[in-house]
N, C-alpha and C positions, 0 to 999 in steps of 0.2 A: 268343450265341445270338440269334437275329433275333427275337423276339417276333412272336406273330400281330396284327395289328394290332388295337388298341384304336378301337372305334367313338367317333368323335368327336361333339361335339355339333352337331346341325346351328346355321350359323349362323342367327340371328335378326334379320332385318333388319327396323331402324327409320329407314325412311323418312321422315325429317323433315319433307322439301317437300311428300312427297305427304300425309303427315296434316297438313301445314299449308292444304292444300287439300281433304283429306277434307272439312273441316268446310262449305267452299262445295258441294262435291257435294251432301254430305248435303243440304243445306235446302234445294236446287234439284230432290231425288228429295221431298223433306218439303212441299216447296211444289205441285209435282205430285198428290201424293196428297192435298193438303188443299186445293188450287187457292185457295192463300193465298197473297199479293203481298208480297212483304221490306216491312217498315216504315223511313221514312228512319234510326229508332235503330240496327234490326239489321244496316242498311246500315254504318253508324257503327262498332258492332263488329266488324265483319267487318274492315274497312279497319283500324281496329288490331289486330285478328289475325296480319294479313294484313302489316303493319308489323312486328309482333314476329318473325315467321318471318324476315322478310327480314334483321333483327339478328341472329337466331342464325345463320345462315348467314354472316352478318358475322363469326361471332366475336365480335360486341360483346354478349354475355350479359349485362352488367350490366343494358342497355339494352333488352334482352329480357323480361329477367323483370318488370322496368319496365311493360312495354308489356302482357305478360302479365294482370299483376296491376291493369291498369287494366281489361282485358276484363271480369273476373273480378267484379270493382267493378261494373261497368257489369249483367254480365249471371254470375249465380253458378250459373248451370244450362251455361256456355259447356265442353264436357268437354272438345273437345282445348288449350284454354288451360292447363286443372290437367293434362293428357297432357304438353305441350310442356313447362313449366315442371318438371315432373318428371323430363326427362329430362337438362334443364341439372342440379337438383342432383344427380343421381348420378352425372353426371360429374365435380362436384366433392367425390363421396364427401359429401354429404348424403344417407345411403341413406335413415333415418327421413324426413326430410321427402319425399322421392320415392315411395316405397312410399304415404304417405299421398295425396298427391296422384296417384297411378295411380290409387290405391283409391277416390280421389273420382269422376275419370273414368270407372271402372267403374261405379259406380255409378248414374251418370247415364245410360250407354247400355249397357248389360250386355250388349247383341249382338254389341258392336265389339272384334272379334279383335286388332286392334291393341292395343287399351290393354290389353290381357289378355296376348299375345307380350313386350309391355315387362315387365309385372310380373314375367312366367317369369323372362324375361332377365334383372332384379334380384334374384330371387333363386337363378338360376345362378349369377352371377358371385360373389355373397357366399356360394355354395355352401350356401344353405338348400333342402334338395332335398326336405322335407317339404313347403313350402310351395310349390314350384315344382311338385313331381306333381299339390296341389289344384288347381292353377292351369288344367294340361292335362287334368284330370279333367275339369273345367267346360266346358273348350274345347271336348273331346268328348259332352260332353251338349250344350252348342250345333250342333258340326258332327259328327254321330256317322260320317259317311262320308270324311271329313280323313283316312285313313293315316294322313300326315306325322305328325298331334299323336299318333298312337299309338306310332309310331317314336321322338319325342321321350320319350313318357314310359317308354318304354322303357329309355332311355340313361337316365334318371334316376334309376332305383329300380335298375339296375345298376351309376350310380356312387356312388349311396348304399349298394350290397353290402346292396342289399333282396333276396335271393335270392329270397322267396315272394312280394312285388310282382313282381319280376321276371318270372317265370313265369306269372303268374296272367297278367299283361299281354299276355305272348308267347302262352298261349291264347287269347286275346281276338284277337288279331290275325289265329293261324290260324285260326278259326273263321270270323272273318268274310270272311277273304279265300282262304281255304284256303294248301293248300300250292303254290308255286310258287319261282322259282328265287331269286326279291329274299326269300325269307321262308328259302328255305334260308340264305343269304349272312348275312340277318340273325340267325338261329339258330347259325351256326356263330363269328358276332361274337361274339353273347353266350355262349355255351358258352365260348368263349375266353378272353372276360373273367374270368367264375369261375371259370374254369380258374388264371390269371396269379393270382389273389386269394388260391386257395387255397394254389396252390406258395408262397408267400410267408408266408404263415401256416403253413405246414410241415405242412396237412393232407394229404395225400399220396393219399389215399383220394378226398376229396372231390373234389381235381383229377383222378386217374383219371379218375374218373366222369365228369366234362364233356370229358376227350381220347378217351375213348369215344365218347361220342355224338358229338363231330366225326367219328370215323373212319365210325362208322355213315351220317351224312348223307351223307358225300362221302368213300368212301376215296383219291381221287386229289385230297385235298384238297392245296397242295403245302407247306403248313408243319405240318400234325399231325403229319407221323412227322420231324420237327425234335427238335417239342413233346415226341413219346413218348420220342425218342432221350435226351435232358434228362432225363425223368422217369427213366427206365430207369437211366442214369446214376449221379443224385441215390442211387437206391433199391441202388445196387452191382450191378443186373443187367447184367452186361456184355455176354453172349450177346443179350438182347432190345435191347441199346443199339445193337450192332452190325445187327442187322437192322431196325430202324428208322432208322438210319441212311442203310444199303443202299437201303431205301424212299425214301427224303428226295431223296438223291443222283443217284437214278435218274428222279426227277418231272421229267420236260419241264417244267412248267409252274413249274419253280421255276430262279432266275436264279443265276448262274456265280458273282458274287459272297455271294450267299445262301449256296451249297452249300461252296462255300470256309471262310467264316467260322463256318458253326458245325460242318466237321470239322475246324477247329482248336479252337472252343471243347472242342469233346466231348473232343478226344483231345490237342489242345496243351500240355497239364501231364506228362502222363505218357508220351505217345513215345519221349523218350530213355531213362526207366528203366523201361518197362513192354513185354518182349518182345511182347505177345500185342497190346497197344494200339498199338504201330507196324506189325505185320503190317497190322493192321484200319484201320489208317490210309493204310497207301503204298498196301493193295487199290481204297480207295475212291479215293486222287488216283489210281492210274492209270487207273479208270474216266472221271474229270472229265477228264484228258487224251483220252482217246479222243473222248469229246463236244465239248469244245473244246479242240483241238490249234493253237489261236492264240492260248493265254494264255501270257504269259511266264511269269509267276509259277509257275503249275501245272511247270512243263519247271524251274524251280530248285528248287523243292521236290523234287522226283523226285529232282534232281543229287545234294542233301543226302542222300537216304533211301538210295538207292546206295551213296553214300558208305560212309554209317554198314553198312550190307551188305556194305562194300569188294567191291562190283563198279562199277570204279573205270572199266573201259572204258564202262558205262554212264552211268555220271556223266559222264563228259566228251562223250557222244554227246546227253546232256540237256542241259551247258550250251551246246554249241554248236548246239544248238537254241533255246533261250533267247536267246542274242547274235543269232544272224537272225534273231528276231522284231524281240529291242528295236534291230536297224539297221533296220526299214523306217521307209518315207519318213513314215507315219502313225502310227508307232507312240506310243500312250500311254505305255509306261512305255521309257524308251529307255534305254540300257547307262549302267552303269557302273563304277568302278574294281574295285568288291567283285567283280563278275561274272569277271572274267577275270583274279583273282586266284584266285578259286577253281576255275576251269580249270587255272591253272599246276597248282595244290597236287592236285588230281584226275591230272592227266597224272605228278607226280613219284612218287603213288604205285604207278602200274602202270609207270614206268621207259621210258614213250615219251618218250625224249630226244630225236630228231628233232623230233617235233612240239612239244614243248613249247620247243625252241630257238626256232621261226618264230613260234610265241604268244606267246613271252615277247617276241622282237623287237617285235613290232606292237604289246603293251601297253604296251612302252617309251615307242613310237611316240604310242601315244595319252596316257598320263600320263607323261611322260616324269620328273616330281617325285616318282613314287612309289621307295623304294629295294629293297622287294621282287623286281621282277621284274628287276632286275639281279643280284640275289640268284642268282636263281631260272635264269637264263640264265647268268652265269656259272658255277655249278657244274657246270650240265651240261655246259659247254662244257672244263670241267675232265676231266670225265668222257668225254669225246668226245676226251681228248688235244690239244684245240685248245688250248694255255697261253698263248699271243702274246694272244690273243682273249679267255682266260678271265682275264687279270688286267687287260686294258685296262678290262673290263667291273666288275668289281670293285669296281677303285680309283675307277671313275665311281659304282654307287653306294652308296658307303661313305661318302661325301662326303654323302650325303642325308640321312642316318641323324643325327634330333635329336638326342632322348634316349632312343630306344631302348635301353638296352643287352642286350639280349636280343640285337636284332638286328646290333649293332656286334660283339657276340661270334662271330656266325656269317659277320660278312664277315671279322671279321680269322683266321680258324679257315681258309676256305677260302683268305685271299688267303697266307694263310703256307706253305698246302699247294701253291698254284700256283708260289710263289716256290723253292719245293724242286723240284717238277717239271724249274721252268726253271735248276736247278743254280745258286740265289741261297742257301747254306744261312743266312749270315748275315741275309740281310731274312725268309728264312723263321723262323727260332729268333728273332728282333724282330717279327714279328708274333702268333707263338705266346705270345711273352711279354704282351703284349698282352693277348691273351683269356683268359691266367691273372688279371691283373691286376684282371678283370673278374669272374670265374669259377673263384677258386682248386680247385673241385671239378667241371671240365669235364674228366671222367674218358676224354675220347677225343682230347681235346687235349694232357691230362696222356702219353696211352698212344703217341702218335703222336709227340711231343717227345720224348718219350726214346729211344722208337727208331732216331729221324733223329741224335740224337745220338750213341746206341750207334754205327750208321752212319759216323757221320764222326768217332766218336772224338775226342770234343769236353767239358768238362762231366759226366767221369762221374759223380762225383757228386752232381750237381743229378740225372743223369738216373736213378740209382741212388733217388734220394728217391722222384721221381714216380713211377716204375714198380712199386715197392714199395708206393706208397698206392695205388693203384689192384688193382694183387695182394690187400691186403689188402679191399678191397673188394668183389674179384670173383674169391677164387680157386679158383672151377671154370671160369671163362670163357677156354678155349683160347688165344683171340688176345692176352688181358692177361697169362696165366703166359707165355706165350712171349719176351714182352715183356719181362718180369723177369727170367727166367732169362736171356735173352739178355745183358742189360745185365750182367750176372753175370759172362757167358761172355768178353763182353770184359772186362771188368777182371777176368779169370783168378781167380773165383774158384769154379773148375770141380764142384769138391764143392756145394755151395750151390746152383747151377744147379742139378745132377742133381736134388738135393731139391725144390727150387721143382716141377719137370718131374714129379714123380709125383703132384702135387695133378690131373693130368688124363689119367694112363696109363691108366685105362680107360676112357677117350674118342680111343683112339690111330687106333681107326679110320675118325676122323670128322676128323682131323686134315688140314689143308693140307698140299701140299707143303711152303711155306718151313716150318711147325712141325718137319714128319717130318725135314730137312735139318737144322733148328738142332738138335735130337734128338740124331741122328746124331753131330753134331761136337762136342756135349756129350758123348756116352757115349766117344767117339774121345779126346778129352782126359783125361778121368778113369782110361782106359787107360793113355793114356800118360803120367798123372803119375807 
C-alpha cells in the first residue's frame, strides 16, 4: 500500500560563506546607523574571521576553529565566530559544545534568525523536538508574519505525535492565513500523518477519524480511498474495501503503478482462495485495462485471472496482447520465455492445435534451450497425426531436459506413444519402460503399456500386472476396466474378463465404441466356452 506521503522536514540551510560574511554586512548596516568608522582592531578581527571561513571551506577545521577561537580572544561579543565554530563541532557530533556555543551567539544578537535555524537544526537532527518547537516559537515572536516557521513547527509537534500542539498550531495558521489550497494540502498532510500513527498503534477509531476528515477536505483526494480501502480491509469490511477501492482505482489523479500495487496489496493474499476477493479483483484490473490498454502487465494478469475462470480463449487473446506490447521498439518491459510459455499451456487447454503448433514453433525459435515447447509441439503434432514430425521434435527436446524428471517422464510417455504410432512396438515398450522407471505409478503409462501389449501379444504377464494395478485403483473408470478385462480376454481368461466388465455395466451407455466391441467379444466367448 503506497502510503500518503509523510510531510517532510523542510530543509534548513546553513550558509556558511554567507554567515561568514553576515558578520561584515552587519557592522557596515551598524556603522551606518551609528556613523561610526571600523577601528584598525575591528579591522584586525574581521580579517581573522574572514581567515577562519576560508579554512572551513578548506576543510582544514583544525585550523578553523584555531582561527575562530583567536577572534573570540580578541573580541568575546564576536557572535558568528561562537555560530561558525559551533557548527564544526556538531559536525563532529560535539552536540553539547555546539548547542552551547549557538546559545552564546544567540545570545549576543537574539534577532539573527540564522543562529536560531542552526540551533532548530541541532535539535532536529538529535530529534529533541521539545526544544526545537521552543526554538520556532521564538522565531515567530520575532518574525510572527514567516509562514515558513509555522509550517516547520508544525511538522514538529506532528513528529513528535504531539497531536494537541499539533492542532492548536494548525489553528494558528488557519486563522491567520485563512483557508486556502497550501493550507488544505497542508491539512490533509497532517491528517495523514495521524492517520499512519494511529493505524499502527492499532487504534482504528482514532485513524478513522483523520481518513475522514481527508475525505471531507478533498473527496477526489487520490490516495484517501487507498487509505480507507486498508482500513476497511484491516477491520474485515470487505463490501466497504471494495468500494473504496472502486473509488481509488477510478481517481484520474492517481498513477497506474499506484493503482496496480495496492489492488494487489488489498487482494494479492487471498485471490486464489477467496471466490468473492478474485471477482472484486479481475473487476477492478479489467477497469485498469480499459484506462491503460498499454501496460503489459495489466493484459498478463487478465491472462492468469482467465485462466484460473478457464475461459482459456480469453487467456490466450490477453497474452497475445501482452507479447505485442512487450515486442514494441520502446517497450519497457520487453517478452520473455515465461510469457509464451504460458500461451502454449493457455492454447493446450482449449485444444487450438493449429495455433499452438506455429507458437510453439516461434518459441523454439526464440529460446530455442528451453525443452518445454518441444514438449508442447511435439504432442500436438502427435495429435495432428504428423509422427515423422512429432518424434524428430521430441527426441530434440528430450535431449534438454537436466534434471527434470517430471518432465523427462512426459517426453519419454509421448515419445513411446509416437514410436507405436510409427509401428516401432519395441522402441515404443523401451521408452515406456523408461517413464516407469521414473514413475512406477504413472497410471496412464501403466494403462496404455498394457494395452499395446495386450495388442501385440507380447508380455502378458507384465501387462496382466499393470492393468490390474491400475483397475485396482480406478475401478469405475471405463477406459482402465477395459483395459483389464481386455488383457484377460487375450490370455483366455474369458470368465474373469466378464467380471472385471461389470464393475462399469451401469455406465454402458456412456461407453465408447472400442469398450461396447471388446464387451461384445467377451460376452461371445463366455458363450462359447
Amino acid at each position: 500500500m503506497k502510503k500518503i506521503k509523510n510531510l517532510l522536514f523542510l530543509s534548513i540551510a546553513i550558509l556558511f560563506l554567507a554567515s561568514c560574511s553576515s558578520k561584515s554586512k552587519l557592522a557596515k548596516e551598524n556603522s551606518k546607523a551609528t556613523q561610526k568608522e571600523y577601528t584598525s582592531s575591528e579591522l584586525k578581527i574581521d580579517g581573522l574571521f574572514l581567515d577562519a571561513c576560508t579554512q572551513k571551506q578548506l576543510s582544514n577545521l583544525d585550523k578553523a576553529i584555531e582561527l575562530f577561537d583567536q577572534v573570540i580572544a580578541l573580541d568575546n561579543s564576536y557572535a558568528a565566530a561562537y555560530f561558525e565554530k559551533a557548527s564544526i563541532l556538531f559536525n563532529r557530533k560535539e552536540v553539547k559544545g555546539a548547542i552551547d556555543l549557538t546559545q552564546k551567539a544567540i545570545d549576543l544578537q537574539p534577532k539573527n534568525t540564522w543562529y536560531r535555524m542552526q540551533m532548530a537544526e541541532i535539535y532536529l537532527i538529535i530529534s529533541d523536538y521539545t526544544n526545537a518547537a521552543k526554538v520556532f516559537e521564538d522565531l515567530i515572536v520575532l518574525n510572527p508574519e514567516e509562514k515558513e516557521y509555522y509550517l516547520q513547527l508544525l511538522q514538529i509537534y506532528t513528529q513528535a505525535s504531539d497531536e494537541n500542539s499539533s492542532k492548536k498550531t494548525l489553528e494558528r495558521i488557519e486563522k491567520k492565513w485563512k483557508s486556502d489550497k497550501e493550507l488544505t494540502s497542508i491539512k490533509k498532510q497532517y491528517y495523514a500523518i495521524f492517520a499512519e500513527k494511529y493505524m499502527k498503534k492499532k487504534d482504528y477509531a482514532n485513524a478513522l477519524k483523520y481518513y475522514q476528515r481527508i475525505e471531507e477536505l478533498d473527496p477526489l483526494d487520490p490516495y484517501i480511498h487507498a487509505s480507507l480501502a486498508n482500513y476497511y480491509l484491516i477491520q474485515g469490511e470487505r463490501v466497504k474495501t471494495f468500494e473504496n477501492l472502486e473509488k481509488s482505482i477510478g481517481n484520474k489523479e492517481l498513477d497506474y503503478q499506484t493503482k496496480l500495487q495496492v489492488l494487489i496489496a488489498v487482494y494479492g493474499k487471498t485471490v486464489d482462495s477467496n471466490e468473492d476477493d478474485f471477482n472484486n479483483f479481475f473487476t477492478l484490473l479489467k477497469n485498469i485495462s480499459k484506462e491503460y490498454p498499454n501496460e503489459k502487465t495489466v493484459w498478463e494478469l487478465l491472462a492468469t485471472g482467465y485462466s484460473k475462470m478457464e475461459n482459456y480463449a480469453k487467456s490466450v487473446e490477453s497474452l497475445k496482447t501482452a507479447i505485442e506490447l512487450g515486442n514494441l521498439p520502446k517497450s519497457t518491459q520487453p517478452n520473455n520465455y515465461q510469457i509464451y510459455q504460458s500461451l502454449l499451456f493457455a492454447q493446450s487447454q482449449m485444444d487450438a492445435t493449429d495455433s499452438l503448433i506455429v507458437d510453439a514453433k516461434k518459441t523454439i525459435e526464440l529460446y530455442p534451450e528451453q525443452p518445454v515447447p518441444y514438449l508442447m509441439l511435439g504432442t500436438n503434432q502427435l495429435m495432428k497425426k504428423q509422427y515423422n514430425e512429432a518424434l524428430i521434435t521430441l527426441e530434440q527436446g528430450v535431449q534438454l531436459v537436466v534434471s527434470d524428471t517430471v518432465l523427462l517422464e512426459e517426453f519419454y510417455t509421448n515419445i513411446a506413444q509416437t514410436h507405436y504410432e510409427l509401428k516401432d512396438a519395441d522402441k515404443a515398450f523401451l521408452y515406456f519402460d523408461k517413464a516407469l522407471e521414473l514413475n512406477p505409478d504413472n497410471y496412464i503409462v501403466l494403462n496404455n503399456y498394457a494395452y499395446f501389449l495386450s495388442e501385440e501379444n507380447k508380455d502378458l504377464d507384465k501387462a496382466h500386472k499393470m492393468a490390474k494395478k491400475v483397475f485396482e485403483k480406478f475401478p469405475q473408470m471405463p477406459t482402465y476396466v477395459d483395459t483389464y478385462a481386455w488383457v484377460l480376454f487375450i490370455k483366455k481368461d474369458y470368465k474373469e474378463a466378464l467380471s472385471v466388465m461389470q464393475n462399469i455395466i451401469n455406465q454402458k451407455e456412456k461407453w465408447s465404441p472400442t469398450i461396447t466391441e471388446h464387451y461384445e467379444q467377451i460376452l461371445k466367448a463366455n458363450e462359447n466356452k
